[in-house]
C-alpha positions as CSV (number, residue, x, y, z in Angstrom):
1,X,-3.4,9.6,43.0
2,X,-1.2,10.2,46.1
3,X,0.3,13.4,46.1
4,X,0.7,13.8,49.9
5,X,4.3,15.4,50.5
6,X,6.8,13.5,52.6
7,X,8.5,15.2,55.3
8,X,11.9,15.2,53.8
9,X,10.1,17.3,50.7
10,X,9.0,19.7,53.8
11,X,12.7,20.0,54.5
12,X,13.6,20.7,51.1
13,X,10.9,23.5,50.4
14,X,11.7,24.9,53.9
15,X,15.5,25.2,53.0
16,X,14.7,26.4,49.7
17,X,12.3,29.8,51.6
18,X,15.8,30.1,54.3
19,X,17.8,30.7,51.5
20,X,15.8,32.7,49.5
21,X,15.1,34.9,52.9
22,X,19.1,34.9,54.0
23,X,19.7,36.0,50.0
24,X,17.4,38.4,49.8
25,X,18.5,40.0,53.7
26,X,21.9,39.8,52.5
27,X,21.7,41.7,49.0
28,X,19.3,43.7,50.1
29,X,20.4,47.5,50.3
30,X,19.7,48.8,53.7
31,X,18.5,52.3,52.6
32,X,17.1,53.2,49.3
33,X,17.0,57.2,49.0
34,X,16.2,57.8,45.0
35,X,13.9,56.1,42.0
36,X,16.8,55.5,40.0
37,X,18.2,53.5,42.9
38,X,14.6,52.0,43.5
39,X,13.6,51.2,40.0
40,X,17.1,51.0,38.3
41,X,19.1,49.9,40.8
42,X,21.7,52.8,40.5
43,X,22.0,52.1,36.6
44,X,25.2,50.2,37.5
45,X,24.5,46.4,37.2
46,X,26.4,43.8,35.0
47,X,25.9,42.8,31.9
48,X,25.6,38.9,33.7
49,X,23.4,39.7,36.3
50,X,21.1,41.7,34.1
51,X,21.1,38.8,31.4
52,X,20.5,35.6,34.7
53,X,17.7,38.4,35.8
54,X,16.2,38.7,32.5
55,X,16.2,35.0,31.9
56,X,14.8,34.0,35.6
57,X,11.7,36.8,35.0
58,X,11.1,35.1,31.3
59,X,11.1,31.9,32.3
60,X,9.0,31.1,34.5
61,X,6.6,28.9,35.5
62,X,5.0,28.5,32.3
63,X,8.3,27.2,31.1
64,X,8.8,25.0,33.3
65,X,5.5,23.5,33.7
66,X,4.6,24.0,29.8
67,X,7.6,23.1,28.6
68,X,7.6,19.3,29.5
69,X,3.9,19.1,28.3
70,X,4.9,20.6,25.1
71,X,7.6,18.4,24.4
72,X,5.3,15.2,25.9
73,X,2.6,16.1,23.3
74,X,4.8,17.7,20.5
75,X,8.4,17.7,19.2
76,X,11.2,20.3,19.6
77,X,9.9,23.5,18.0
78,X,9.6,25.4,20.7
79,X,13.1,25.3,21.1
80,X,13.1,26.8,17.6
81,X,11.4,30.0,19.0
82,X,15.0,31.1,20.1
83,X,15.3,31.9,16.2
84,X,12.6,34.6,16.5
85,X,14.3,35.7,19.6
86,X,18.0,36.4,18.8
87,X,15.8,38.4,15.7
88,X,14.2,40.2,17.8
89,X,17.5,41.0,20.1
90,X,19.0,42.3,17.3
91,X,16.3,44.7,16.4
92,X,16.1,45.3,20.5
93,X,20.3,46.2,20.5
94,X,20.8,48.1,17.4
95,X,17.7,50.3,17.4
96,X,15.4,50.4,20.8
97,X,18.2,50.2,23.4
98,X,20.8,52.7,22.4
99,X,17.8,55.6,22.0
100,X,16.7,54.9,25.4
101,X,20.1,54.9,26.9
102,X,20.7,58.5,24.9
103,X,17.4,60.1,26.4
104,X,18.0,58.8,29.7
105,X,14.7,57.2,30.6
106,X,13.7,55.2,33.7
107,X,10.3,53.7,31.6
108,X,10.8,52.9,28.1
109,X,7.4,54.9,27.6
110,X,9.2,57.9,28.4
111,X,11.2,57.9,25.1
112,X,7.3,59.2,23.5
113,X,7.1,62.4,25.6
114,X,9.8,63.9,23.3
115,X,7.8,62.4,19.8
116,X,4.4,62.9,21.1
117,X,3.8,64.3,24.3
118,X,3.0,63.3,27.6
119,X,-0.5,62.0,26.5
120,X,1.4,59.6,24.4
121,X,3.6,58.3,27.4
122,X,0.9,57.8,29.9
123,X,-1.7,55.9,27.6
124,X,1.2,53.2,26.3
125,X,2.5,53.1,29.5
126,X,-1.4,52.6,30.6
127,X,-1.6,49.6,27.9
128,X,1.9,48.1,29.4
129,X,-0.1,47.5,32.7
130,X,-3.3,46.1,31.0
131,X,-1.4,43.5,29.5
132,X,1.6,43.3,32.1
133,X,-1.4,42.4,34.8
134,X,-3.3,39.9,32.1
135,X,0.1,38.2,31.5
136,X,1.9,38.5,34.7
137,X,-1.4,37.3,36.3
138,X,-1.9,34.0,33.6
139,X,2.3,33.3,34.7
140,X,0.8,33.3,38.5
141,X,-2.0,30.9,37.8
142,X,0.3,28.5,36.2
143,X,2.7,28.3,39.2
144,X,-0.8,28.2,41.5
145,X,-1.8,25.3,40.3
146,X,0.9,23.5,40.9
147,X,1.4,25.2,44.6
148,X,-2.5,24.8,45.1
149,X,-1.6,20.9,44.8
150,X,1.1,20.6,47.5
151,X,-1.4,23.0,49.8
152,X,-5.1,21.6,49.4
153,X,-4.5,18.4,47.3
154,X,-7.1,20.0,44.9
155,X,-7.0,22.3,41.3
156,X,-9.8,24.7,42.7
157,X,-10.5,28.2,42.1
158,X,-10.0,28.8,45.9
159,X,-6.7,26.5,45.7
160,X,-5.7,28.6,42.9
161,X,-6.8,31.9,45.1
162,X,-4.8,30.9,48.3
163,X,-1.6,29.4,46.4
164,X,-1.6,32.9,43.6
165,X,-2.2,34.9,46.9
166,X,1.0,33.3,49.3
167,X,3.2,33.5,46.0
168,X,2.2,37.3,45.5
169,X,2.7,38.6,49.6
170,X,6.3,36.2,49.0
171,X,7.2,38.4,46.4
172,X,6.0,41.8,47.3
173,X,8.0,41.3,50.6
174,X,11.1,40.0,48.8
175,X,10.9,43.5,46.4
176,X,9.3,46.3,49.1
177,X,12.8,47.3,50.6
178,X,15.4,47.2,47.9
179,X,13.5,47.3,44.7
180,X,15.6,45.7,41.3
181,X,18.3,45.6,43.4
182,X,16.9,43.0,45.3
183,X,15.3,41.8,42.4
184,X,18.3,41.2,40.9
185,X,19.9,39.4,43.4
186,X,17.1,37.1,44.4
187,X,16.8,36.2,40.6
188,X,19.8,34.7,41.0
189,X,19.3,32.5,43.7
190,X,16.0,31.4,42.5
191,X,17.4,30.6,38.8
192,X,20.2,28.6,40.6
193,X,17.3,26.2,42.4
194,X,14.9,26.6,38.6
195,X,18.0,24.9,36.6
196,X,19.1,23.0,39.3
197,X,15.8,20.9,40.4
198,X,15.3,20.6,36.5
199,X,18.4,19.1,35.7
200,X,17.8,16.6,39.2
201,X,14.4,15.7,37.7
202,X,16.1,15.6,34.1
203,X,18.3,12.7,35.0
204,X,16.5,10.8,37.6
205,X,13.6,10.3,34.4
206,X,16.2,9.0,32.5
207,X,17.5,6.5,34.9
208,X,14.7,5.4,34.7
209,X,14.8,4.6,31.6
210,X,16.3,1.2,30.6
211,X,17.1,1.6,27.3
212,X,20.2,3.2,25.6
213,X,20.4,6.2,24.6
214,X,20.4,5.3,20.6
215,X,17.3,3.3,21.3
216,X,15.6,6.4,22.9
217,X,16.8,8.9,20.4
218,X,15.2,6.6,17.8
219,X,12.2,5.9,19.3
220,X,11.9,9.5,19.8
221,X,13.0,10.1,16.0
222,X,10.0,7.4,15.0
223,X,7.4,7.9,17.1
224,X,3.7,6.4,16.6
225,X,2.0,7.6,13.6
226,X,5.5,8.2,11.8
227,X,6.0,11.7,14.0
228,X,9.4,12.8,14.6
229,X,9.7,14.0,18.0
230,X,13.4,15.2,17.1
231,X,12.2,18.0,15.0
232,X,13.7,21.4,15.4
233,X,11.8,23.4,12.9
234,X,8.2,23.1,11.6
235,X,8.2,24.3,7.7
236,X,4.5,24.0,7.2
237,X,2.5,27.8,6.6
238,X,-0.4,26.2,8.5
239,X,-1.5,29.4,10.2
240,X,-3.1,27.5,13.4
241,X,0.6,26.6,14.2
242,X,2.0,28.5,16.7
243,X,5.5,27.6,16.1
244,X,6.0,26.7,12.9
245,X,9.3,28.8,11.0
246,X,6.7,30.9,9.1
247,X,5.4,32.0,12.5
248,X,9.4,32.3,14.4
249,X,10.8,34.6,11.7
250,X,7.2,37.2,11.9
251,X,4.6,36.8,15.0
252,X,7.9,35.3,17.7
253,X,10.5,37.7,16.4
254,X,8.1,40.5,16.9
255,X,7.0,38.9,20.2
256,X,10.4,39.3,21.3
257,X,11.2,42.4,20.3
258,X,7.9,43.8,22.7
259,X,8.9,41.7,25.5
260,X,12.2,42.8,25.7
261,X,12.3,46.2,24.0
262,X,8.8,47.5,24.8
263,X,7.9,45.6,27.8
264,X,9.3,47.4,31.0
265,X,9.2,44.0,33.3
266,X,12.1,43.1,30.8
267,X,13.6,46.1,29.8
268,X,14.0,47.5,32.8
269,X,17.0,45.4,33.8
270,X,18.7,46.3,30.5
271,X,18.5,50.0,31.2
272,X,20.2,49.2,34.7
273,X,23.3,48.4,33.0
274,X,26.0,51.2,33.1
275,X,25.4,52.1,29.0
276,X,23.9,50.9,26.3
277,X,26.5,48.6,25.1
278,X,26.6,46.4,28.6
279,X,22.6,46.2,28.0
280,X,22.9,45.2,24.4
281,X,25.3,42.4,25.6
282,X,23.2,41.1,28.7
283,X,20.1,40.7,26.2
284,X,22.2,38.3,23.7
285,X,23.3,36.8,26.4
286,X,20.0,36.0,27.7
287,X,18.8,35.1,24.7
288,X,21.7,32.3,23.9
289,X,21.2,31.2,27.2
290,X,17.9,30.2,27.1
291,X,18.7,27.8,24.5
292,X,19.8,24.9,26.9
293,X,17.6,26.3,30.0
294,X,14.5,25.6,27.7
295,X,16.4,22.3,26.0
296,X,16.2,20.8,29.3
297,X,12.5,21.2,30.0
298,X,11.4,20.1,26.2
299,X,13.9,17.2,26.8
300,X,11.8,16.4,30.1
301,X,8.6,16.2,28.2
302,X,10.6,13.8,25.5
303,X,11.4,11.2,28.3
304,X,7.9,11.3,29.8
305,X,7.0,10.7,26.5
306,X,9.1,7.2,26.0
307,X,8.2,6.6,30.4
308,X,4.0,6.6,29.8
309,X,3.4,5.7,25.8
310,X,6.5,3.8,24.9
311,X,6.0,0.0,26.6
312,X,8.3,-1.4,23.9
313,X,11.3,0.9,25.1
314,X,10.5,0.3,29.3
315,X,9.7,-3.1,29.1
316,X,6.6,-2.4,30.2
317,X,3.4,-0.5,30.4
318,X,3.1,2.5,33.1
319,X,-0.4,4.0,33.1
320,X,-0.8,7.9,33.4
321,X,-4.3,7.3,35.2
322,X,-5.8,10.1,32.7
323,X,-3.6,12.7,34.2
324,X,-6.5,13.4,36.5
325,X,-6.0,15.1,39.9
326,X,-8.7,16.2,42.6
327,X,-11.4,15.6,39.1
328,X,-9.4,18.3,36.9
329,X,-6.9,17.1,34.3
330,X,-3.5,19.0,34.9
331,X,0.1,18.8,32.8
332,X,1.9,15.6,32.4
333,X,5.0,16.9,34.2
334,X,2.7,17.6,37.0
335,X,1.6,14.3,37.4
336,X,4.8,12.8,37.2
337,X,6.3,14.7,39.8
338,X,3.2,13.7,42.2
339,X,3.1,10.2,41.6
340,X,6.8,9.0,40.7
341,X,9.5,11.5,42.5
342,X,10.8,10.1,45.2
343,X,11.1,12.6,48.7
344,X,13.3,15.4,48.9
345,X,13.7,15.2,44.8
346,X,9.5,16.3,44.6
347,X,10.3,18.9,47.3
348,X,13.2,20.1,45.1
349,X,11.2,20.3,42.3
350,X,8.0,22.1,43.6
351,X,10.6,24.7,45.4
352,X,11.9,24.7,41.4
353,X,8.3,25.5,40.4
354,X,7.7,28.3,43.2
355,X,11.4,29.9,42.4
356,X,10.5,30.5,39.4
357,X,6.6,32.0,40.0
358,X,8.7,34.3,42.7
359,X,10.9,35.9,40.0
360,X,8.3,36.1,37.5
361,X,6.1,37.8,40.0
362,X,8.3,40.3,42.0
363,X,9.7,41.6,38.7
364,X,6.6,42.5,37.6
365,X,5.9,44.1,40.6
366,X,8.4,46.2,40.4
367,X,8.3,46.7,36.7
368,X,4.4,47.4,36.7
369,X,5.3,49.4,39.5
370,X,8.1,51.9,38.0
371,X,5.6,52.7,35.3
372,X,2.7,53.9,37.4
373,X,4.9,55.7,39.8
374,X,7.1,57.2,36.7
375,X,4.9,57.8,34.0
376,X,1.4,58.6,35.8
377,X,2.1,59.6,40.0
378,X,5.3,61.6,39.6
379,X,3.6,64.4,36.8
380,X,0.4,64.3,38.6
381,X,2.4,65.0,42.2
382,X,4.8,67.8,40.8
383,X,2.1,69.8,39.6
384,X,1.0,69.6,43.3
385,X,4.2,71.1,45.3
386,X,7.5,68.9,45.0
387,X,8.2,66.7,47.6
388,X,11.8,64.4,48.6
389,X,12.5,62.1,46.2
390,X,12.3,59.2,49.1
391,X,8.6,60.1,48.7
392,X,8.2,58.4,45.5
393,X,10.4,55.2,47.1
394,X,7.7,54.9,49.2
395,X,4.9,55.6,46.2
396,X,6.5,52.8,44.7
397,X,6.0,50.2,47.4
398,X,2.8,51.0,47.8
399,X,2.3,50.8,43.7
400,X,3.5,47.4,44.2
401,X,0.6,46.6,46.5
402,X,-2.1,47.8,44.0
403,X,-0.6,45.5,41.1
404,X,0.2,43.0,43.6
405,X,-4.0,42.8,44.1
406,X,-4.6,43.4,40.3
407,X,-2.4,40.4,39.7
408,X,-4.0,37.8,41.9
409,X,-7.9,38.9,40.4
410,X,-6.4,37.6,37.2
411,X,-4.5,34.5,38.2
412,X,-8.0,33.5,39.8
413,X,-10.0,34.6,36.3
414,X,-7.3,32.6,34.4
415,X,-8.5,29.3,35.9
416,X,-11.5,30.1,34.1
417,X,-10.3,31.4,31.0
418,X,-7.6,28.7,30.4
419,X,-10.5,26.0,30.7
420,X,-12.7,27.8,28.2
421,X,-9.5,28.4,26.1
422,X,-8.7,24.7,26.0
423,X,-5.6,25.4,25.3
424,X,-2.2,24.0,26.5
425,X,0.0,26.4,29.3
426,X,2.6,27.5,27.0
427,X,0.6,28.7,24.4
428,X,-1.8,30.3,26.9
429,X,0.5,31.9,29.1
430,X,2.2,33.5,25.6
431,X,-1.0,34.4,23.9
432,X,-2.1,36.6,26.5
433,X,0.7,38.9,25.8
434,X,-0.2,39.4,23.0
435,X,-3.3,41.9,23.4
436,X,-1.0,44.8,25.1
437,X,1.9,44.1,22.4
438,X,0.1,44.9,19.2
439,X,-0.6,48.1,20.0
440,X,2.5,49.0,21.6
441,X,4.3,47.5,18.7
442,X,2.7,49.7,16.2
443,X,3.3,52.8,18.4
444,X,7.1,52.3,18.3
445,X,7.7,51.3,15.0
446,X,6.0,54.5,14.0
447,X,8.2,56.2,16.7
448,X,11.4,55.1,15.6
449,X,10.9,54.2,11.6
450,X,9.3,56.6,10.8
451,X,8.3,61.2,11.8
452,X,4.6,60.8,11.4
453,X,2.0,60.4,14.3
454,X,0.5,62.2,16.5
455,X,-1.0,61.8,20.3
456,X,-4.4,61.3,19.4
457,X,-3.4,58.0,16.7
458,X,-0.9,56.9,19.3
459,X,-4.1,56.7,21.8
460,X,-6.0,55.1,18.1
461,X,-3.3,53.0,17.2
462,X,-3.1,51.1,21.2
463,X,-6.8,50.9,20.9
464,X,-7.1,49.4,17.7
465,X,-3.8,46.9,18.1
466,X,-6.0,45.6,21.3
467,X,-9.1,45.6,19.4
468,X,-7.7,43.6,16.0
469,X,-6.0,41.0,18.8
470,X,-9.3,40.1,20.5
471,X,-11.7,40.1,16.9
472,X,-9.0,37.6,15.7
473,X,-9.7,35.3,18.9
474,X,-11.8,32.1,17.6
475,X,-14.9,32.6,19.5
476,X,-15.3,36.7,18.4
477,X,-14.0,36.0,15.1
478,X,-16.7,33.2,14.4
479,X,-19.3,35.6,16.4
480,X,-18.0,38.2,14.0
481,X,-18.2,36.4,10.4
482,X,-14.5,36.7,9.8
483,X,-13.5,34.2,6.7
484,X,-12.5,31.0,8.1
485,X,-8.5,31.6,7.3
486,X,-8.9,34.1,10.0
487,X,-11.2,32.1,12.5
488,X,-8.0,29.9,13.6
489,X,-4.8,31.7,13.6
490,X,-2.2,30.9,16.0
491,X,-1.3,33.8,18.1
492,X,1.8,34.8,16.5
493,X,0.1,35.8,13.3
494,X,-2.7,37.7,15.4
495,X,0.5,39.6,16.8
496,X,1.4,40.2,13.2
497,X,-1.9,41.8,11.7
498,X,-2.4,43.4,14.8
499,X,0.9,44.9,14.8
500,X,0.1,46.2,11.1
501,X,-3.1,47.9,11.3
502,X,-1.9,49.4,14.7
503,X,1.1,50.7,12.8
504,X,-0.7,52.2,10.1
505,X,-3.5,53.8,12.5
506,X,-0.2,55.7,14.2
507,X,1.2,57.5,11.0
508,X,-1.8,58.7,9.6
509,X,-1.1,62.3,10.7
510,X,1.9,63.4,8.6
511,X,3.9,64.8,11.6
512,X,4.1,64.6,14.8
513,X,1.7,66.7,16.9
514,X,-0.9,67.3,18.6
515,X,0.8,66.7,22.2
516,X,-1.0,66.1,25.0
């Protein structure tokens, strides 16, 4: 497979880093004196911005990789997901945003110090980073492999180690001065070069693509083995189906309810809007937005479908050479872009690919970042004397740092992980999150449904949400003896029972107590 990068792509990647450095110099506040301004940016961003930001740190390179190879191997259910989501942003609006908003938090986490204690606040803030750093760290591996191409012409764990480790020192330097400010800002120049390299790639495929659109939409409506690739929602209650409508309207709504209500690398952008009402409204707008962003990618995989298995609709046959690169088989979208782009359109679209690993990966810094400064440095250093609140500016950059490392030893473990997994990038880089959610899940629904729970089941209810999640993974679950129902369920409905039993762990007590 060639793969070697002409030097108009060179150009193209090189203009892509200028603009992302003159953006970033020229939105970057000059001096950041307070947490709030560090973390939250002042508390006075647009309902817009917030909702681009939100949906350039969501989708990322999972999407954009994944997405293609879904729709090459599947249908359009994934876009059907965005059900689960506008349920979930509903719950997120009218419930979870409007009580942060009224106790004036900087970390959603906070909002349990005044049900449970600080205990409470620290150890689901502690879970946040476990599964922040698992998922934010799968998200980098799936942008390093396809970086780790362009560099080494191999899909190594060293590739994967230099490619997750130049994407990670790009985004801590983009995020050290300004914090979300600068986050926000540089999210929108790198969604501008995410849509825009996908849409290029979008329409070059299907120019080259001789036959009419009716033929290609039937085709795609008839595929081999009578599949219809034009599906929108899968009705089957198969529970190894991931995104079936069973699984949208339970385990994805309540996926998007944690990664936008609960999760702080999301929800920390809605609490920088001015109230409660501007962040409700950048959250729907995020969600109704992603609709055609993640359209475009499925679409992608569609066409690759008709360009490699469909010789009847091309007029000929064009082989996909086993999708093998450097010995490792890698996504469909990636091999296209390697072997059939043409220079300067396969520089845009691997600048496409690192745009959007950057915002994934400097909002979590920052994200990850606010929590351990916020909820764990800031009480331990006020017990100790106080100090200028530009101190914790600085505790902050160098929090960044120590996720920034924690982030790259799991991108490389992820190489390993995903290959034992066998399982495709969008499901993998989704079902990691799950582990942290569960727990946190149960926590809040018993915080805000409900006026049981104490400290110590909080602390139960995280441990045993985390615990349910990885018993119900294939391997532990056949280890285990679980009935075979439960040896194959998709990762929504693990979210789901997990959720459950974490819930009910968390009201045993009768009323809140116990603080900590």
């Amino acid at each position: 497979m060639a793969s070697s990068f002409a030097a108009f792509d060179w150009i193209v990647i090189l203009g892509y880093l200028a603009l992302l450095v003159a953006g970033g110099w020229a939105c970057t506040p000059r001096h950041t004196e307070t947490a709030r301004d560090y973390f939250l940016a002042g508390g006075n961003v647009p309902a817009w911005l917030a909702a681009i930001s939100v949906l350039s740190a969501t989708q990322s390179a999972a999407t954009f990789l994944g997405g293609p190879d879904f729709g090459y191997n599947g249908d359009f259910t994934y876009l059907g997901t965005n059900l689960g989501g506008l349920l979930g942003a509903i719950f997120v609006a009218k419930v979870l945003i409007p009580r942060f908003y009224a106790a004036r938090v900087t970390t959603v986490y906070e909002l349990l110090t005044q049900r449970y204690g600080a205990g409470a606040t620290r150890w689901t803030g502690g879970m946040f980073l476990v599964g922040r750093v698992l998922a934010g760290g799968a998200r980098l591996y799936l942008a390093a492999i396809a970086v780790a191409m362009v560099m080494t012409s191999t899909v190594t764990a060293q590739g994967i180690s230099i490619a997750a480790a130049l994407l990670v020192v790009a985004s801590f330097l983009f995020t050290f001065v300004g914090g979300l400010r600068s986050v926000l800002w540089i999210d929108l120049v790198q969604f501008a070069v995410f849509v825009v390299s996908a849409i290029a790639v979008l329409l070059f495929l299907r120019l080259s693509i001789p036959a009419s659109n009716a033929d290609i939409l039937h085709g795609l409506a008839h595929a081999p083995g009578g599949i219809d690739k034009l599906r929108l929602f899968d009705l089957s209650t198969d529970p190894s189906k991931p995104f079936s409508l069973l699984a949208i309207v339970t385990g994805i709504a309540l996926l998007y309810i944690a990664s936008s209500g609960l999760d702080q690398d999301t929800t920390q952008r809605l609490l920088a809007c001015r109230d409660a009402r501007t962040g409700a409204r950048s959250l729907y707008a995020s969600v109704f937005a992603t609709v055609p962003v993640v359209a475009i990618f499925i679409a992608i995989g569609l066409l690759l479908h008709i360009f490699y298995d469909r010789p009847e609709l091309m007029g000929r046959a064009t082989a996909v050479a086993g999708q093998a690169f450097g010995g490792e088989k890698i996504s469909i979208f990636m091999h296209y872009i390697l072997t059939q782009l043409p220079p300067g359109l396969r520089g845009l679209v691997t600048a496409g690919i690192m745009a959007a690993a950057v915002a994934t990966t400097n909002s979590a810094l920052n994200a990850m970042s606010s929590v351990l400064i916020q909820d764990f440095y800031r009480p331990w250093r006020a017990r100790r004397g106080a100090v200028d609140e530009h101190h914790y500016v600085q505790a902050g950059r160098a929090g960044m740092g120590v996720i920034g490392l924690a982030m790259l030893g799991v991108a490389v473990l992820s190489f390993y992980w995903q290959h034992f997994a066998k399982i495709g990038l969008l499901e993998f880089a989704l079902q990691v999150m799950v582990f942290a959610y569960a727990g946190l899940l149960g926590v809040f629904f018993a915080a805000v449904l409900t006026r049981r729970g104490s400290s110590v089941s909080v602390i139960a209810s995280l441990i045993a949400g985390f615990a349910t999640v990885t018993a119900l993974q294939p391997a532990i679950a056949a280890a285990i003896g679980f009935p075979s129902p439960l040896l194959h369920l998709a990762f929504p409905f693990q979210l789901c029972i997990g959720t459950v039993i974490a819930f009910l762990v968390a009201i045993v007590p009768r009323e809140a107590g116990g603080r900590a």
